[in-house]
Structure formats: C-alpha cells, structure tokens
N, C-alpha and C positions, 0 to 999 in steps of 0.2 A: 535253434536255428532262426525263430522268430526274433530273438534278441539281437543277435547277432546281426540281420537285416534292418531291423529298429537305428541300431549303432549307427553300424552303415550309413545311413539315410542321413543320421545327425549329421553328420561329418562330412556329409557332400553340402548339406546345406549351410551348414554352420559359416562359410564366407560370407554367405547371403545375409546371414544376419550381422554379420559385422559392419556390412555396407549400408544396412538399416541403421543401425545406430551411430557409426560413423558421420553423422548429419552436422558436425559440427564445423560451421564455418571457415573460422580458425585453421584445422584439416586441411583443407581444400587446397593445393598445392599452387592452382594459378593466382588464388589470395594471396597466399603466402608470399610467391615470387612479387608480387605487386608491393608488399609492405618494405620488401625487402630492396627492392627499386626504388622506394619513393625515401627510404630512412636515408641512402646511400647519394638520391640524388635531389631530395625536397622535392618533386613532381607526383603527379598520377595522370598521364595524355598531358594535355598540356597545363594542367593546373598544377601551378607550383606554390609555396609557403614559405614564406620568407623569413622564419622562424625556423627552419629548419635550418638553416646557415649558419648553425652556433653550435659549439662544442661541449662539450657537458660541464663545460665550468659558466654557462653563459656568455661564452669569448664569443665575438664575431669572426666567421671564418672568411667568411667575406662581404664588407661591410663593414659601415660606421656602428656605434652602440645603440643610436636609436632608431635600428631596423632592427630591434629585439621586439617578442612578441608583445602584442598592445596588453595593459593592463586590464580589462575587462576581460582578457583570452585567456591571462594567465589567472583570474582569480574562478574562473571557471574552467582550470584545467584545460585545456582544448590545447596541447602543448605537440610539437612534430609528429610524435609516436602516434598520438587520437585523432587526429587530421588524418596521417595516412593510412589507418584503422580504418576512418570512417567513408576519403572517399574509394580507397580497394573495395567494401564492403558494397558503397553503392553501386561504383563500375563493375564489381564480381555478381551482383543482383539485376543488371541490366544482361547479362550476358546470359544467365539463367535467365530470365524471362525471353528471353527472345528462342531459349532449345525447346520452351513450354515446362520450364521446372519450376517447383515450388518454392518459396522463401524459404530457410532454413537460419538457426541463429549462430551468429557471431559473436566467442566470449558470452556465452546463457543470454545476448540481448539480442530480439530480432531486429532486422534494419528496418530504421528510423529516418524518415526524413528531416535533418534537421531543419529550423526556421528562427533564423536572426542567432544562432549559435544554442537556442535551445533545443534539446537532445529528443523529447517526447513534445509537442506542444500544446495537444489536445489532451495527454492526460495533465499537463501543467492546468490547462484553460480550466476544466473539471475540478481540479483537487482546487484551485481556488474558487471556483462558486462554492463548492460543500464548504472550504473555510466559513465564506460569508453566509451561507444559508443557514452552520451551526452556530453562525454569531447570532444571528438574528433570531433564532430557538432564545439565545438563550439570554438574550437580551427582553423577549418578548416574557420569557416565565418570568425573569428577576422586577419586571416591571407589576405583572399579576399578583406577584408573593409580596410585594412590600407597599404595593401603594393600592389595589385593588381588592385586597381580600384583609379581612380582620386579622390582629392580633391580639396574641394571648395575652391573658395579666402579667406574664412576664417580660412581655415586650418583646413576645420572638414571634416568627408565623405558627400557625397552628400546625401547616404540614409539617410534620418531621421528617422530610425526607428532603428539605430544601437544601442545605451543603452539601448533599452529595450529588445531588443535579448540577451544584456553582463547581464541584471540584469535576466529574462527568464532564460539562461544557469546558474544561481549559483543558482539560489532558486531549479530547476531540478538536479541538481547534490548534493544539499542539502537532498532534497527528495529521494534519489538512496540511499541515504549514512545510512542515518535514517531507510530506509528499509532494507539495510542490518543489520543493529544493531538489527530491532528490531527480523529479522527470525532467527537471529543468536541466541537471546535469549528473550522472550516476557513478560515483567514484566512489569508495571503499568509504568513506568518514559522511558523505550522505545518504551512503545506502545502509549502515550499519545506525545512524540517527532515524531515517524513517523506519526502518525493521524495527526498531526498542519504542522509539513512541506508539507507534499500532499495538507492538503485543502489552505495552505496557495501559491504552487505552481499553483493548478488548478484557486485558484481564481484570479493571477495573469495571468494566459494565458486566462482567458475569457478577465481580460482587456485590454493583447496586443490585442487580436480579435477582440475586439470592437473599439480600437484607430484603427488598420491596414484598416478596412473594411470599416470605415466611412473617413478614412483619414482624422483623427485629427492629426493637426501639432502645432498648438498654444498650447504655454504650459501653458495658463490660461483654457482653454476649456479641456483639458488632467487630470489638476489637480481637473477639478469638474465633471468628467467621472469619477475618480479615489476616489474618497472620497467618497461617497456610496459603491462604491465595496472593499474598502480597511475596511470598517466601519463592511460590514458585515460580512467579513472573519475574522478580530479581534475579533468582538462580537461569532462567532462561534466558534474560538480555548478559548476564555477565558472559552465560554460554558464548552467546552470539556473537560479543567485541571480543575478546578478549581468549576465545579457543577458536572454535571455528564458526564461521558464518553459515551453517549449514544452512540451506534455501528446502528442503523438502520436509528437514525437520520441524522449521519455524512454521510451515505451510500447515502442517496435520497438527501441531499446537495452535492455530488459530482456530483453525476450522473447529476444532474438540471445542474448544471455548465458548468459541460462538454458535454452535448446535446446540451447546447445556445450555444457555442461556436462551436460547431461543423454545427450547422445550419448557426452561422452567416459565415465562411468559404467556406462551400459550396455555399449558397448564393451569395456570394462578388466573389466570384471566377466564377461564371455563367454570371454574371450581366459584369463582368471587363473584361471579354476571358482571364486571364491571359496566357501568354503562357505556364506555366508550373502549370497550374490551375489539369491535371491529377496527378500530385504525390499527389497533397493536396487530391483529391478527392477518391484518392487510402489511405491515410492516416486515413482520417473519415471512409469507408468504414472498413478499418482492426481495428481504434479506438472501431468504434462501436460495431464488434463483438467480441472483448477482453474485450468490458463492459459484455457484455453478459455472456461471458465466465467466467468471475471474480463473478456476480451474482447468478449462476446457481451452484456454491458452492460444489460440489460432492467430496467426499470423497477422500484422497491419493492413486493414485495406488502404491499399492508394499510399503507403509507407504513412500512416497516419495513425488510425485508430484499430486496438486491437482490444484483444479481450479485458486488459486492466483498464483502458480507455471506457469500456461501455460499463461498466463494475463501476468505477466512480460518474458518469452519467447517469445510473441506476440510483446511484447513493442521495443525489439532489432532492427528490419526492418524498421520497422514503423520511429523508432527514425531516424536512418540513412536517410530513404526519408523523413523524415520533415525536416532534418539541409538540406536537398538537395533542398530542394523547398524554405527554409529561403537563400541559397546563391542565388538563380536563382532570387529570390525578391530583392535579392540587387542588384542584375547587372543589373536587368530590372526598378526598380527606380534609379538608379545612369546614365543608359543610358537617360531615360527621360528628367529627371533634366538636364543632362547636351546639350543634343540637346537645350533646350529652353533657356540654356545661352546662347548660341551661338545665 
C-alpha cells in the first residue's frame, strides 16, 4: 500500500519536475515566436538587420548587393539566424526580469551582452591578460635558464626540465589564444579549437607533474610515462571533433586531470621540503577553488561576467606565482646539480 502511494506521489509530481528541467531558453515559446518573426521579417521591435534581406544563395531580396552583411560580421559569423538569436534572447531576458525570473540559457549559452559584436567580452579581456601574463612566465624563466644561471660542459642548462617548461609555456599560451577566439565568438569550429587546446594543455601539465615529482630524467622512461597519456588526450580531442562534442564529458576529464596533478604537486612538494614548495601550495589551493568557481556555473552579473569570467580572473595570480615557483625550481635544481659536479 505504501508503494503504491510512493508511486502515486511520483506521478503527480513528476510535471513538476519536467518544468524544472525545461529551463531551456530555446523552449520558451514567446522566444521562439520572436525568432520566428524576426527570420520572416529581419526585425525584433524595431530593430531590423539588413542582412536579413537575402535568400540563402546570398541574392538580395530587396536591395542592391552591397547591402550584404559587412565583412567583419560575416567573418565572425553574426549572420540573420545569430542576430535574431541574440536580440529574442535579450528582449526574451528583459521580460523575465521585469516578472522577477531568473536568467536561464539559450542553446547551453547564458545571455550575454554583446560589446562591439564580441559575444563574452570580459571573459575575452581575461583570456588575454592570462595570454600575456603566461608570455611573460615564460619569457621571464627562458631569460633565467640561459643567460642567468650556469651551464653544463655540454653547453646545455643544468635543469633538466627546461624543454618541457618551453613546450608547457606554448601549448598554454596556445590555449589563452583559443579562448579568447572562442568568447569572442562561440561557433562549433571555435569552440571545438578551445575545447582540444585546454585538454590537450591540461593533459600535458599532468605529465610535466608526473616527470617533475618522480624525477624521470632518462628519455627512454619519459617517453613510456608519455605514451599513455599522450594516447589518451589524442583519443579524447578526436572524441570531441570528430563524434560528439560531449561538454559534461570533456568537463569530468579535465577536472580528473587536474586534481592528479594537483595531488601529485602537493604531495612531491611535502615529501621534497622544496623551499619554495608555499607558492605551489598556494597555487593548488587558489586552482582548486577557480575549479569550483568555473563548476558552480551561475548566471552573468549585469549580462557580463559569470562564473568562466571569474575562473580566468582567478587564473591571472595564480599564473604569475606558478612561473615564480617554475624559476625558484630552476635555480634550486641548477644549484643542486651543480654543487655535486664539483
């Protein structure tokens, strides 16, 4: 009888929960009518697009041919269809706000206020400071490791761990670059570039953290640490272009990544005393909670900055005390090394 009433219960609520999940913009029937208005007549109130007066062979419907969209608009995609996407979205978000509803997303994106036709602008402003703050990491060690510190009789630095810092520093500034492209504009060929440069970044710094912390120096031992992990970062960006773009999948592969790495860090850094073992330990500490931050997902304040927004503002410090603990690591193995040629 109790089962029976349990059931019951389900199934009265069970709408309830569909209208819960139902949050999807898209959904939303007075959006829909609006997109479906504006395809039909280039408008949204009174904002019309002039670009929308063309036939799907690029014919003018009405109009000469150079009242076709400006070149700038079309190389960032912003073509009739993502116009009136973008302003249904924001007229369908001004309408909610005014019943006291919350944001909810459109197409997995929350509404963005665009600025100058850039799509995110503060997470663009962001992913390029981290660009330049990891240029500057890494300009600042290459300067340390070849003009600042001794070399070996072979004419190489004494750290052995300097090309994997040079190759670290460009797959990361790779990754900066690709995020700014894709907040600037998020279309399937930019968002599937930033998705494969990150995982293919992160799964590259699990392996510096696993060469650094075990201190593998043989480059036969290095290159069979590296073949597994290089295999399954492969296997996961081909996943990702090329089957499906899974977004929760790609999510719980990074985060896996970068928790081992961030254990094996901490760890190796307890175990060693390094002397500069607190900026690392400060570095995971503030990693970990910009994961959190970045997961917890919460809507744009002010249609501006939202939780991937404060996750790469997080990233700026963070960056600077890791190139600062990558130079301290090289002047304390190149000190090593070199006491015990002597």
């Amino acid at each position: 009888m109790e089962i029976c009433r349990l059931l019951l219960f389900f199934a009265a609520i069970s709408p309830i929960f569909r209208l819960i999940h139902a949050t999807s913009g898209e959904d939303d029937p007075i959006y829909q009518a609006c997109v479906g208005h504006c395809k039909e007549t280039g408008c949204v109130g009174e904002k019309c697009f002039q670009h929308c007066n063309f036939s799907s062979g690029e014919n003018p419907i009405d109009g000469p041919w150079y009242l076709q969209e400006p070149l700038y608009q079309r190389w960032k995609q912003w073509d009739c269809l993502s116009d009136c996407r973008y302003h249904c979205m924001i007229a369908r978000e001004e309408g909610r706000q005014k019943l006291g509803l919350q944001p909810i997303k459109y197409h997995r994106k929350w509404p963005f206020q665009r600025v100058y036709g850039i799509q995110e602008p503060v997470s663009v402003a962001f992913s390029v400071l981290n660009l330049a703050m990891q240029f500057h990491g890494w300009v600042s060690f290459f300067i340390l490791v070849n003009y600042n510190l001794p070399f070996s009789p072979k004419k190489k630095p004494y750290y052995e761990y300097t090309g994997l810092w040079h190759i670290y520093a460009i797959l990361s500034m790779n990754s900066w670059i690709w995020s700014a492209v894709s907040h600037s504009r998020d279309v399937e060929l930019t968002e599937k570039l930033d998705y494969s440069s990150v995982v293919a970044f992160i799964g590259y710094s699990l392996l510096v953290a696993i060469l650094r912390a075990f201190n593998v120096r043989d480059e036969a031992s290095r290159v069979m640490i590296a073949a597994p992990i290089v295999a399954c970062v492969t296997t996961h960006i081909l996943y990702l272009n090329f089957y499906q773009l899974d977004y929760g999948l790609n999510i719980k592969v990074c985060v896996a990544m970068t928790m081992l790495q961030f254990i094996l860090w901490v760890v190796w850094a307890g175990f060693t005393r390094h002397p500069s073992r607190w900026k690392l330990w400060l570095v995971v500490a503030g990693g970990i909670l910009s994961t959190l931050v970045k997961i917890y997902d919460f809507p744009p304040y002010m249609g501006y900055v939202d939780a991937d927004a404060l996750w790469h503002a997080m990233s700026i410090p963070l960056t600077y005390l890791w190139w600062s603990f990558v130079r301290d690591d090289s002047q304390f193995g190149t000190t090593t090394l070199t006491k015990k040629a002597k």
